[in-house]
Each structure stands twice: as C-alpha cells, then as structure tokens.
C-alpha positions, 0 to 999 in steps of 0.5 A: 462524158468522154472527150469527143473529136471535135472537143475544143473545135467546134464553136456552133452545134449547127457544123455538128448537126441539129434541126433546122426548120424553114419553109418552102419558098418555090413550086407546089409547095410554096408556104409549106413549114419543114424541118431538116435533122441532121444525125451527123452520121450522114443520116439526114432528112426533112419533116413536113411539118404541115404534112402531120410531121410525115418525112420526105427526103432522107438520105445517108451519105451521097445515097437517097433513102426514100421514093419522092413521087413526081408531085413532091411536097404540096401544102395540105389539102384538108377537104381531099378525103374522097375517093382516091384524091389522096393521091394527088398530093402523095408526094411519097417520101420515106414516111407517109401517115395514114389514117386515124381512122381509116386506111385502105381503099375508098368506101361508103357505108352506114357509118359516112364516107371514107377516101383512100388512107384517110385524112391525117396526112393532110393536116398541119402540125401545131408545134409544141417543142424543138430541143436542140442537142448541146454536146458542150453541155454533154446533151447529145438528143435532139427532137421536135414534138407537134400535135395534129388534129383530125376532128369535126363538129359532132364527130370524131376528135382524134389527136396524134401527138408526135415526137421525132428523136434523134442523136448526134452520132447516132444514124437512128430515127425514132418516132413516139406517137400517141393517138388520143381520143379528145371527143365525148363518144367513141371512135374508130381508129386506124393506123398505118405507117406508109414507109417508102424506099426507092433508088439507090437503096431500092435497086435490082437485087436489093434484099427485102427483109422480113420472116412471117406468115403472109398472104396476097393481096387479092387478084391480079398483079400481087398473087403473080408476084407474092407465090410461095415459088415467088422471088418477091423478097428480092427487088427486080428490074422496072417492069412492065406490067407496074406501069400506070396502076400496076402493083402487088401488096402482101399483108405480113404477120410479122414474126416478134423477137422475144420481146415482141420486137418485130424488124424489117427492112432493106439490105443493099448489098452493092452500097454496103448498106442495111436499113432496119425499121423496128416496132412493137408486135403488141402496137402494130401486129399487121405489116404491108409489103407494098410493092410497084416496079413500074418505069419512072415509079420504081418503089418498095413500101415497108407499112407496118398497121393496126390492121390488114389494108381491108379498110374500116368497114371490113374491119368493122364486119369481121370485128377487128376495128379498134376503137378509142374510148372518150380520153383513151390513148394508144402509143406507137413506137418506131425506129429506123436504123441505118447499118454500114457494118458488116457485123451489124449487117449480118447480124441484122440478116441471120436474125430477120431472113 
C-alpha cells in the first residue's frame, strides 16, 4: 500500500472515519438504533438501523444531500400497512425502501389488502456484522450487513439481506441486497428504492439527469409537468400548485450503457457538485422520477424498481408481478457517487443528457 498523508499520524481510525452506531435518545425517535458512516471525503450519512437500514441524513461537506420530511426519524410502525398510513412515518431521508412486496398506492383485491409501498421500510434490522476499516493494516472497506424480515404465520416469509459498503477516501455509497423467498409457497415480489434529494443539492435550476423513454403518471399535475415541450429536467422554484398533495411522477425506461449499467442523478451547477446514482438495467429495468415542489416540501425522488409504480394487482393482471419460488433469491446492486470534479462532472453529463 502507498504511503498515505496521515501515515505515522493518526492513532484512532475514528479521526479518519468508519461507522459509528448509537441510538436516538430524544422526540419521536426516542429508542431508535442508527449508524453514522463516515467515507472521510465529506461524504457522510446515518443508516436507520430499525428502519430496514434505510438512510436518513447524508450530507458532503457543509451541503445537505437528502429531503428529511417534517416527521424526522420515528421508531417503526410494523401494523401501518393500511391505506396511506405509511405516510405518517415517512421521514424522507435520502433512502426509503419500498416494498418486498408491493409498492404503489393502496388496494385490496382477492389476494388480501395492500397499504401504500408496503411494509419493509417499517421493520427493524437484525445485525449480523459491522467491519471497520483498518488502514494501518492497509484495509480501507468498511460495511455493516442486517437482515429484515417481512413475514407471516401461513403467509409470505420474504427476507432482505442488506449490506452498506464504503471506503476511506472514497465518497461512494454502494448497497448489495438479496431478497430471499424463506416460506414453503410462492410469493409476490416488489421493489422499489425511494431516493430523495432535497436542498442545497435540489435548487432552482439544478439539473435532473436521465436518457430514456418516459411516460406520466396519469392525470393532473404530472402530465402538466412531464410534456414532451416540458422543462422537467430542470428543478424550478417552490410552487404553488405542489402545496398539500400536489406532485408529478413520470415511470422511465432507463437507457443502459453497454454493459447494462443504467446512471442517473442530480448536477448542481452553483455548488460544483453531481451525484450519480447507478444500477443494474437487468435488476431494476423501471425507474421513477418523482417530483413535489411544494413550499416547505421542496423535493425530487430518483426511484429506481422491479416495476412501474402501478401496484401489485396491475402488475398481476398485466402479467408483470414477479414472484419468488420457496428458496429463490434475487440481488440488487446499487451505488451513489458524489463528483466534485469538473472532469467527472462533464463526463458524467456527456454521457447521461
């Protein structure tokens, strides 16, 4: 290993970075367990480890990454599946999971009753590792691993095993989940990643990159906003019509570079700051563009998914629900890079716009 700047001067990984857990002593989310990691590049952010590992704050530098919704972190709520009472616990963050097995809006249907993006985010994680980085010893990875259990007597038993990797000197987050059938019949599986970017990093005229075919949302607000004349690539002002539940959403088929290695993300031109999120077309092939300008709730959601957000009984009639077999898995890759380069900025813009 090449001798590094702070060989000889440095006597606790800690001043360097590493993970940090704790747990939240105060308001809503009193008792909560989460994570700090630290990259050590000014990359930094919090797991919630009772919130399926999900991220809530993430900044780099002085500047704020993620949209954190006025309810903050909260302990879980393992019975809020019904209706749109997932939303009362949606603290935002720069990482929301949903599903395993459904996402999209309520429904109800011969197959039982579905809330709003299903029940994974509202289950704790069961640690199973934390390894530090060592850079005396010339280890510079770090990652904690926990596994989530979203199961029922007689029903389904599906299990997310999800690992968080990082690296000194590296501003890189990279998440490897494996979804795992562990009942004795088959079952429905959905996935979408809720990535949600807000302020300084979302700002008037901050880019929103992504190349592919699209198409709105039905109705209202998001075919105002996602028109083929449209400018909904670039962030605009708080507005009006966002207050309360206005938003706009768009379902993306992400074009894939060569090898089938799709990139999005946000380039904020004032800060001299891109974030590139990336993901495997074969794992997730839909994306969502989720957009709600409203005053006070000024966010941008970059969602990549096994399906469109059309729910698990569409899903089902149009013959697209995915399911897993007694013992069968499935991975899913992802990666968020933070470029403060003008070189890996314009690269990252030739090849994505």
């Amino acid at each position: 290993m090449a001798s590094q700047p702070w060989h000889n001067k440095v006597s606790n990984t800690a001043q360097l970075g590493g993970i940090e857990t704790s747990v939240l002593d105060n308001g809503a989310g009193r008792g909560t367990r989460i994570a700090w990691i630290n990259t050590g590049t000014g990359l930094r952010y919090k797991l919630v480890l009772d919130r399926a590992m999900d991220i809530a704050d993430a900044f780099y530098n002085q500047h704020s990454l993620a949209w954190l919704s006025h309810t903050g972190i909260t302990p879980p709520e393992p019975f809020s599946d019904n209706g749109a009472d997932w939303l009362r616990t949606f603290g935002g963050g720069l990482l929301t999971t949903c599903g395993l097995s459904h996402v999209g809006g309520p429904e109800q249907d011969e197959y039982g009753q579905r809330g709003l993006h299903g029940k994974i985010s509202n289950i704790p994680a069961e640690i199973e590792s934390i390894i530090q980085p060592d850079p005396i010893m010339g280890k510079l990875d770090m990652s904690i691993t926990g596994r989530i259990k979203e199961t029922t007597i007689f029903g389904p038993r599906l299990e997310l095993k999800r690992t968080i990797f990082g690296t000194l000197g590296q501003p890189v987050i990279r998440i490897h989940d494996e979804v795992i059938n562990r009942g004795n019949t088959s079952a429905p599986h959905m996935l979408l990643y809720h990535f949600n970017y807000g302020w300084p990093l979302v700002d008037e005229g901050t880019d929103i990159v992504w190349k592919g075919k699209w198409e709105a949302r039905p109705g209202g607000i998001s075919e105002r906003i996602f028109h083929e004349c449209g400018t909904f690539k670039k962030c605009p002002a708080p507005l009006e019509d966002h207050n309360g539940t206005g938003e706009a959403a768009a379902n993306i088929d992400v074009t894939p570079d060569s090898s089938g290695l799709c990139t999005v993300g946000l380039h904020n031109a004032k800060l001299g700051v891109a974030m590139a999120l990336r993901f495997q077309k074969a794992q997730l092939p839909w994306f969502v563009n989720w957009q709600h300008w409203g005053k006070g709730e000024y966010v941008t959601g970059l969602e990549p998914a096994t399906n469109p957000l059309i729910g698990q009984a569409k899903a089902r009639e149009q013959n697209e629900l995915l399911f897993l077999e007694p013992g069968e898995s499935r991975t899913y890759d992802l990666e968020i890079e933070i470029l403060h380069t003008e070189a890996a900025i314009q690269d990252f813009l030739k090849n994505n716009v």
